[in-house]
C-alpha positions in Angstrom: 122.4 127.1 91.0 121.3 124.9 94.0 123.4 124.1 97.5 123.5 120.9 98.9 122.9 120.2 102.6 123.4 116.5 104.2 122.1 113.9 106.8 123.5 110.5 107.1 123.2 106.9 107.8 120.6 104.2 106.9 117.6 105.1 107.3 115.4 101.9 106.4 116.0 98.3 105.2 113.4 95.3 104.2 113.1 93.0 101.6 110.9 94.0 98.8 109.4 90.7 97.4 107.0 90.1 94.4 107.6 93.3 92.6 104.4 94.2 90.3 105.0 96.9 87.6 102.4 97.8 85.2 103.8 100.6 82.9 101.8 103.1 81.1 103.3 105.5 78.2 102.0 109.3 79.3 102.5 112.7 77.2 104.9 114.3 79.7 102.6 117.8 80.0 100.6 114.8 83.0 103.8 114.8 84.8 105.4 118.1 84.4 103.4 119.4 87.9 104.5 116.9 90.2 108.6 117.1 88.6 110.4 118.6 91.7 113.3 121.6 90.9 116.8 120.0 89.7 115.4 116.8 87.9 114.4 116.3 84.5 111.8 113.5 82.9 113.6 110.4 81.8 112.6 108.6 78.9 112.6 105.2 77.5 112.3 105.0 73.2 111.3 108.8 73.3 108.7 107.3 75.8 107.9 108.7 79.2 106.2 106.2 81.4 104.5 106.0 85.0 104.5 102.7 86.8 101.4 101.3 88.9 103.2 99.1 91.9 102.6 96.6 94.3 105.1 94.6 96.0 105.5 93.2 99.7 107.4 95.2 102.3 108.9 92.5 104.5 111.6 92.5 107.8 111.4 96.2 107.8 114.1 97.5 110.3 114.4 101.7 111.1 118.0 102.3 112.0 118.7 98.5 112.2 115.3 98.6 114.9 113.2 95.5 113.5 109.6 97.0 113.7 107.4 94.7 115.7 104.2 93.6 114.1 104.0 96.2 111.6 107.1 94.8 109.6 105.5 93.1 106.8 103.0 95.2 104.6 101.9 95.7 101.0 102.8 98.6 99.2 100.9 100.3 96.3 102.4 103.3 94.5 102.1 105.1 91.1 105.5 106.8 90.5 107.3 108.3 87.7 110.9 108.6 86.0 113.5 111.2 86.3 116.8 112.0 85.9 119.4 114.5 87.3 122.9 115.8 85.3 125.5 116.3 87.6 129.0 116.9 85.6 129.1 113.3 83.7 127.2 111.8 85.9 123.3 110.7 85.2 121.6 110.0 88.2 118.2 107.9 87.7 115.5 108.3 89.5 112.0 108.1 90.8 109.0 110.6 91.5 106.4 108.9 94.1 102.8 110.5 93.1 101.5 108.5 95.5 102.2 105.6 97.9 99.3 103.4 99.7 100.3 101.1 102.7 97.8 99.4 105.7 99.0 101.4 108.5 98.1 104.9 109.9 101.6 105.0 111.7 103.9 103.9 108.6 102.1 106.5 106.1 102.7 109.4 109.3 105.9 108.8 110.1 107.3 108.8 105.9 105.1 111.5 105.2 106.1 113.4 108.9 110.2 112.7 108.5 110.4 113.1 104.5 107.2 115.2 103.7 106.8 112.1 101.1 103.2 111.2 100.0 101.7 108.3 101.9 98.2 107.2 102.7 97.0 104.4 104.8 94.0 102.3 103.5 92.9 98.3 103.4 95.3 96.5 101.7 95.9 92.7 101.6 97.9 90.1 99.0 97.2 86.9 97.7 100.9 85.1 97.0 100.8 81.6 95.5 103.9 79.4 94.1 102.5 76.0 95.1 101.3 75.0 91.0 103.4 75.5 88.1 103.1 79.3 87.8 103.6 82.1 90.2 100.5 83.8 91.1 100.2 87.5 92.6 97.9 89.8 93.5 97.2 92.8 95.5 94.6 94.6 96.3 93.3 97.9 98.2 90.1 100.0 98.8 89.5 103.0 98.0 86.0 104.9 98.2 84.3 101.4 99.5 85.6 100.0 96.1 88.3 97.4 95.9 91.1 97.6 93.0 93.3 94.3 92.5 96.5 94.6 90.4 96.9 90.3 89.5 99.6 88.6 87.6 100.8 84.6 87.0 103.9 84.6 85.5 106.6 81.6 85.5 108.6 80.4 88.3 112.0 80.7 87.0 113.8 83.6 87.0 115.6 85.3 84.1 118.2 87.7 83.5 117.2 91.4 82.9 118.4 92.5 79.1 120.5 95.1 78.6 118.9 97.8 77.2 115.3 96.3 78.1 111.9 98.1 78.8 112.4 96.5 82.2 116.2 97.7 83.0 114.8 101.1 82.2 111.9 100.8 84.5 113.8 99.2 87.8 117.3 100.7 87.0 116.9 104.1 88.7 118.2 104.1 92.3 117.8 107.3 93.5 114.1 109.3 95.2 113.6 112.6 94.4 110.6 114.4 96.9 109.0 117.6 95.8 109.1 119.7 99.0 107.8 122.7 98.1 108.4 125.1 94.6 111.8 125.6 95.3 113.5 122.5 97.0 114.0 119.2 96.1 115.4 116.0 98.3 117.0 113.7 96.6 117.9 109.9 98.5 119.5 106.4 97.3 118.2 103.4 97.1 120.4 100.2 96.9 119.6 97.1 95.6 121.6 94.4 93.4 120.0 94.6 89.8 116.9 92.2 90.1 115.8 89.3 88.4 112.7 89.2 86.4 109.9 86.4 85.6 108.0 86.1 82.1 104.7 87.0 82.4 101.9 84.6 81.8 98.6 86.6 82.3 97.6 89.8 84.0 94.5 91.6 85.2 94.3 95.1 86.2 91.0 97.3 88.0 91.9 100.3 89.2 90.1 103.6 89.1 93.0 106.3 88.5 90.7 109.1 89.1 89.1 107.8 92.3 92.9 107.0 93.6 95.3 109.6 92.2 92.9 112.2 90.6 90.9 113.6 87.5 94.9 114.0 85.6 94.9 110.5 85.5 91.6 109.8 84.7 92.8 108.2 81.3 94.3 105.7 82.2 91.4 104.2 83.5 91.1 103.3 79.2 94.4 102.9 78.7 96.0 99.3 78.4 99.8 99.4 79.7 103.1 99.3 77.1 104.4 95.8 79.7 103.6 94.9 82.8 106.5 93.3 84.6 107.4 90.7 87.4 110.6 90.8 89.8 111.4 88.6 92.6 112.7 91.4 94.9 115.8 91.3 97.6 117.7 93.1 100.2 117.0 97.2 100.2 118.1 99.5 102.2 117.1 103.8 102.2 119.6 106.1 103.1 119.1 108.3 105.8 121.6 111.0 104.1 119.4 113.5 101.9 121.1 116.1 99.6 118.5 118.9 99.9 118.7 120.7 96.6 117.8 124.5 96.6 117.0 127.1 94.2 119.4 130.2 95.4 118.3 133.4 93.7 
């Protein structure tokens, strides 16, 4: 049984640009420690996946308050999928593990207002339509070593396919934050469905363990099911949580 408590408003909009999304089937038992209270895995094909991300935060506004000089930022993050039964209702989500931005005062204030699981090192991007392809990357350092996530995929955009890999993987517009053992927040995120671009070529140097610890140390060997491209748009976070409880 869980009770549901509220906030409300808009907490956050941006424009998240470039989306990267490398995609890596996982047996579950890596997941099941970070799955808050209230949520269950979601699956793909009997599949359950974790994505490695890296788009560009851009125009970011707090309450409709542009943030001056710190409004345009990578983001890395390794998250996971979830998914919550209310009545008839399936509500599709995402797990953060962990997200990586450039600045000590973005990572404290998530982390500080949503208990959410942000750290602050180097980033930088390299973005590059001018040729025939589109050409991605970002990068970040960890432990005085650099990991670049790369892509060149075409210029034109296509329609996501129903039923797709890729309408699994960016079709879940919810947040769910572990808070402790027993409570869960859960948030929305809205976006109009995205637009996706073929991939060409990708490249991919990360070091899992170094970054998100010795549970994902395999991945380091581990080639991903897709990696996926999405031009990006308009986002905005609510402010309005539904805390979800465990009552005894």
């Amino acid at each position: 049984m869980y009770c549901l408590l509220y906030m409300t408003d808009t907490f956050l909009s941006a424009r998240w640009e470039n989306l990267i999304m490398a995609n890596y089937s996982v047996n579950p038992e890596v997941l099941l420690p970070f799955l808050p209270n209230g949520v269950e895995l979601d699956t793909y094909n009997n599949k359950t996946y974790v994505s490695l991300v890296g788009f560009m935060f851009k125009k970011t506004s707090l309450f409709h308050i542009p943030i001056p000089f710190l409004g345009t930022f990578e983001e890395i993050n390794l998250r996971f999928y979830v998914k919550r039964i209310e009545g008839d209702t399936i509500k599709r989500g995402v797990v953060f593990i962990n997200e990586t931005v450039p600045y000590q005062i973005v990572a404290w204030l998530a982390n500080k207002l949503y208990k959410e699981h942000y750290t602050a090192i180097p980033t930088k991007n390299v973005i590059d339509n001018s040729g025939k392809t589109k050409n991605i990357q970002y990068s970040w350092k960890s432990n005085k070593q650099w990991s670049r996530l790369t892509v060149s995929a075409a210029k034109e955009s296509e329609q996501m396919l129903t039923g797709s890999l890729e309408e699994f993987i960016f079709e879940h517009y919810y947040g769910y934050t572990k808070i402790n053992s027993t409570t869960t927040e859960e948030y929305k995120v809205n976006h109009p469905r995205w637009r996706i671009n073929k991939i060409i070529d990708y490249s991919i140097i990360c070091d899992f363990k170094s970054m998100y610890g010795e549970g994902f140390s395999f991945l380091n060997h581990q080639s991903p099911d897709s990696v996926i491209v999405a031009e990006g748009s308009p986002v905005t976070v609510n402010w309005k949580r539904n805390k979800l409880k465990i009552l005894d």
